[in-house]
N, C-alpha and C positions, 0 to 999 in steps of 0.2 A: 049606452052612456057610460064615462068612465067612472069609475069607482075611487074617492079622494079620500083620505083619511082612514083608511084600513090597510092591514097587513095580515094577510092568507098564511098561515104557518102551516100550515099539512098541504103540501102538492104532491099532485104523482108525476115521479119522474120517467125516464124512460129509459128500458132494461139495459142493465148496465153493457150484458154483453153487445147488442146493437149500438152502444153508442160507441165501444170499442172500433165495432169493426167499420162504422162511417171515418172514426179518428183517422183511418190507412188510406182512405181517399182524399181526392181536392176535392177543393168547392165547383170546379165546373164539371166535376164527374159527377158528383150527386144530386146538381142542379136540374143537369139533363135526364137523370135517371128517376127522377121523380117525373119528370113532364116539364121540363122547364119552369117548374116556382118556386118559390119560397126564396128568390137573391133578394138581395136590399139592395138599394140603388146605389150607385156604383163612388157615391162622393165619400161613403163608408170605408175608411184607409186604415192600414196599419202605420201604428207614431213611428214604428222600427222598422229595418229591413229584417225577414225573416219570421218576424212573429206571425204566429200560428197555436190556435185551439181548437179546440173541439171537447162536447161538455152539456149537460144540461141547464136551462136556464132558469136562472133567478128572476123576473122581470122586476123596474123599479120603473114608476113613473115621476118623474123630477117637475117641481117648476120651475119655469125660468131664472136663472141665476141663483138657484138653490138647490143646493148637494143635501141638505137634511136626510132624504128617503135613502141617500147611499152608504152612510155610516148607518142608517136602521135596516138595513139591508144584509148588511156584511152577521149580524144575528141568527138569519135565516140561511145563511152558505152553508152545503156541504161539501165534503172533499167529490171533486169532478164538477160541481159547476161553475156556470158560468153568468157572468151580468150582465142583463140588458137592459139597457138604461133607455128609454125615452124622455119626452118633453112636452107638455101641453102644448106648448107652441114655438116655433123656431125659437132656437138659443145655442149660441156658438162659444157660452163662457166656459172658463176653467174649471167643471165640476169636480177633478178628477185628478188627483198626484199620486209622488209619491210613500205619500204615509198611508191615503185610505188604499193603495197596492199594498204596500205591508202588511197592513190591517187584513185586507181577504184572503191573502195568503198564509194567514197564519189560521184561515179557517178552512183551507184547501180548496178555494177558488182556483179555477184555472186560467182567467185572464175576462174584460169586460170589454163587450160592445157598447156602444153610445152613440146615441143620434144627437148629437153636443160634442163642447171640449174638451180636452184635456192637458194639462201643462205637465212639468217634471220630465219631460222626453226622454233626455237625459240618463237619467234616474230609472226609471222603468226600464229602459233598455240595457243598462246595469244588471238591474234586478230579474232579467228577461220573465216580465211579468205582461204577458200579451194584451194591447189595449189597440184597437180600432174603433176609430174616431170621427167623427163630420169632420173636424179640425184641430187644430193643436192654438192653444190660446189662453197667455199666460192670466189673463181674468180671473181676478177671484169670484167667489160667488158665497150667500150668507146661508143663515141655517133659521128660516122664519116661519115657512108656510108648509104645512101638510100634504105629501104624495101620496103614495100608495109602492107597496110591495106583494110582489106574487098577486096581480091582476094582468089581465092579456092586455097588452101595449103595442101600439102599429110604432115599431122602429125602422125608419127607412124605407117605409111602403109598406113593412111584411108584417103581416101582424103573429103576435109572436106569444104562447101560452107561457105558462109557468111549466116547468118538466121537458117541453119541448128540445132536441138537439138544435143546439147554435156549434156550426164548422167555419170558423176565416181561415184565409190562406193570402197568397199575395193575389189573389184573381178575386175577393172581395170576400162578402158573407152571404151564407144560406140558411136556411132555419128549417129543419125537417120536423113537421107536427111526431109526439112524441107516439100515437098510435102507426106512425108508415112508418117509424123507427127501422125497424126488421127486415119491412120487403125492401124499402129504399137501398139500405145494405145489400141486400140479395141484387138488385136490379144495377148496383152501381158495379160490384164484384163482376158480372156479368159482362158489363162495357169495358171494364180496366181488360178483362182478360181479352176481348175483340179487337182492342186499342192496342195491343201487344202485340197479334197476330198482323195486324195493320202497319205496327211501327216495323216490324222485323222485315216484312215485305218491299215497303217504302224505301229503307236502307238498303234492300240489296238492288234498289234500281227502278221497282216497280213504277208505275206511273198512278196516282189518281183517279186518273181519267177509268184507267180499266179496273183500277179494283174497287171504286165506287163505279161502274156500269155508266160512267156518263154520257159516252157518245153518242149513243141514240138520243136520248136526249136533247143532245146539244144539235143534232143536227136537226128535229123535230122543229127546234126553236129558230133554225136560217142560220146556223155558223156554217160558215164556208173558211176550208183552207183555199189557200192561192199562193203558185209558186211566183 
């Protein structure tokens, strides 16, 4: 059951140097390199082209049509993280510009997720302060009813601790629990350097077929060539 009207001030985050070295990957590298989990569904967009973070997470649970929990939030930032913002329940308003961007930034946030909106597009992308959004949606929204900050929050399917790594990129967002921090890094380093040896191959001509071993396969399954 979720937790309303509190805010968690002591999280443990996750070691700084793993979060560094997820930062040098994308998000479909270390999606797959965990096992395929932790994406958010895919309606999860960057407001700008190019934006991109990587970072530990703040979490904040919002009501609908109310930013309250994100100004008592920005309290709790330190330099390297990031906001994840949920919702009790669908809301597609404007929780989200660019003064409370200023605001995090001046407490070394590095950009905020949200399963919601955000307006100032604009403006953030100015300020290239990384925000990935359900939508963009110039809605105000008021400051009446009590959230919570630093409780786990399912944004975008994934459910998402306080300290955990949050990585977006333009291929969406991932969320690596902050205890596989380390191997995740190891296991995506591992793919980037195969993915290398794969792309260098590809380029000089190589074919798919033989350096993923498909053909047997493929003929296992009834493909037939015909001149």
């Amino acid at each position: 059951m979720q937790e309303l009207g509190v805010v968690h001030t002591t999280i443990e985050r996750a070691e700084p140097a793993a979060v560094n070295r997820l930062s040098r990957l994308g998000v479909a590298t270390v999606h797959e390199a965990m096992g395929r989990l932790g994406l958010m569904r895919p309606y999860i967009r960057p407001v700008y082209p190019g934006a991109r973070l990587c970072g530990t997470a703040v979490t904040v649970l919002l009501q609908p049509g109310d930013n309250w929990m994100l100004h008592v939030a920005v309290e709790q930032v330190r330099p390297g993280d990031v906001v994840v913002a949920a919702c009790t329940t669908e809301c597609e308003d404007g929780f989200f510009g660019e003064l409370l961007a200023t605001s995090l930034r001046a407490h070394g946030a590095l950009g905020l997720v949200i399963d919601g909106g955000c307006r100032d597009v604009a403006d953030l992308e100015r300020l290239d302060f990384p925000v990935f959004s359900r939508a963009v949606h110039a809605k105000g929204t008021v400051k009446a009813t009590p959230g919570s900050v630093n409780v786990p929050v399912v944004c975008a399917n994934v459910l998402v601790n306080p300290g955990d790594v949050v990585l977006a990129d333009a291929d969406g967002v991932v969320v690596v629990p902050a205890a596989k921090a380390a191997e995740t890094a190891e296991a995506g380093e591992l793919r980037e350097a195969k993915e290398e040896e794969k792309r260098r191959r590809l380029a000089a001509g190589e074919l798919g077929l033989d350096i993923y071993h498909m053909r047997d396969d493929l003929q296992s399954h009834g493909l037939r060539y015909v001149d």
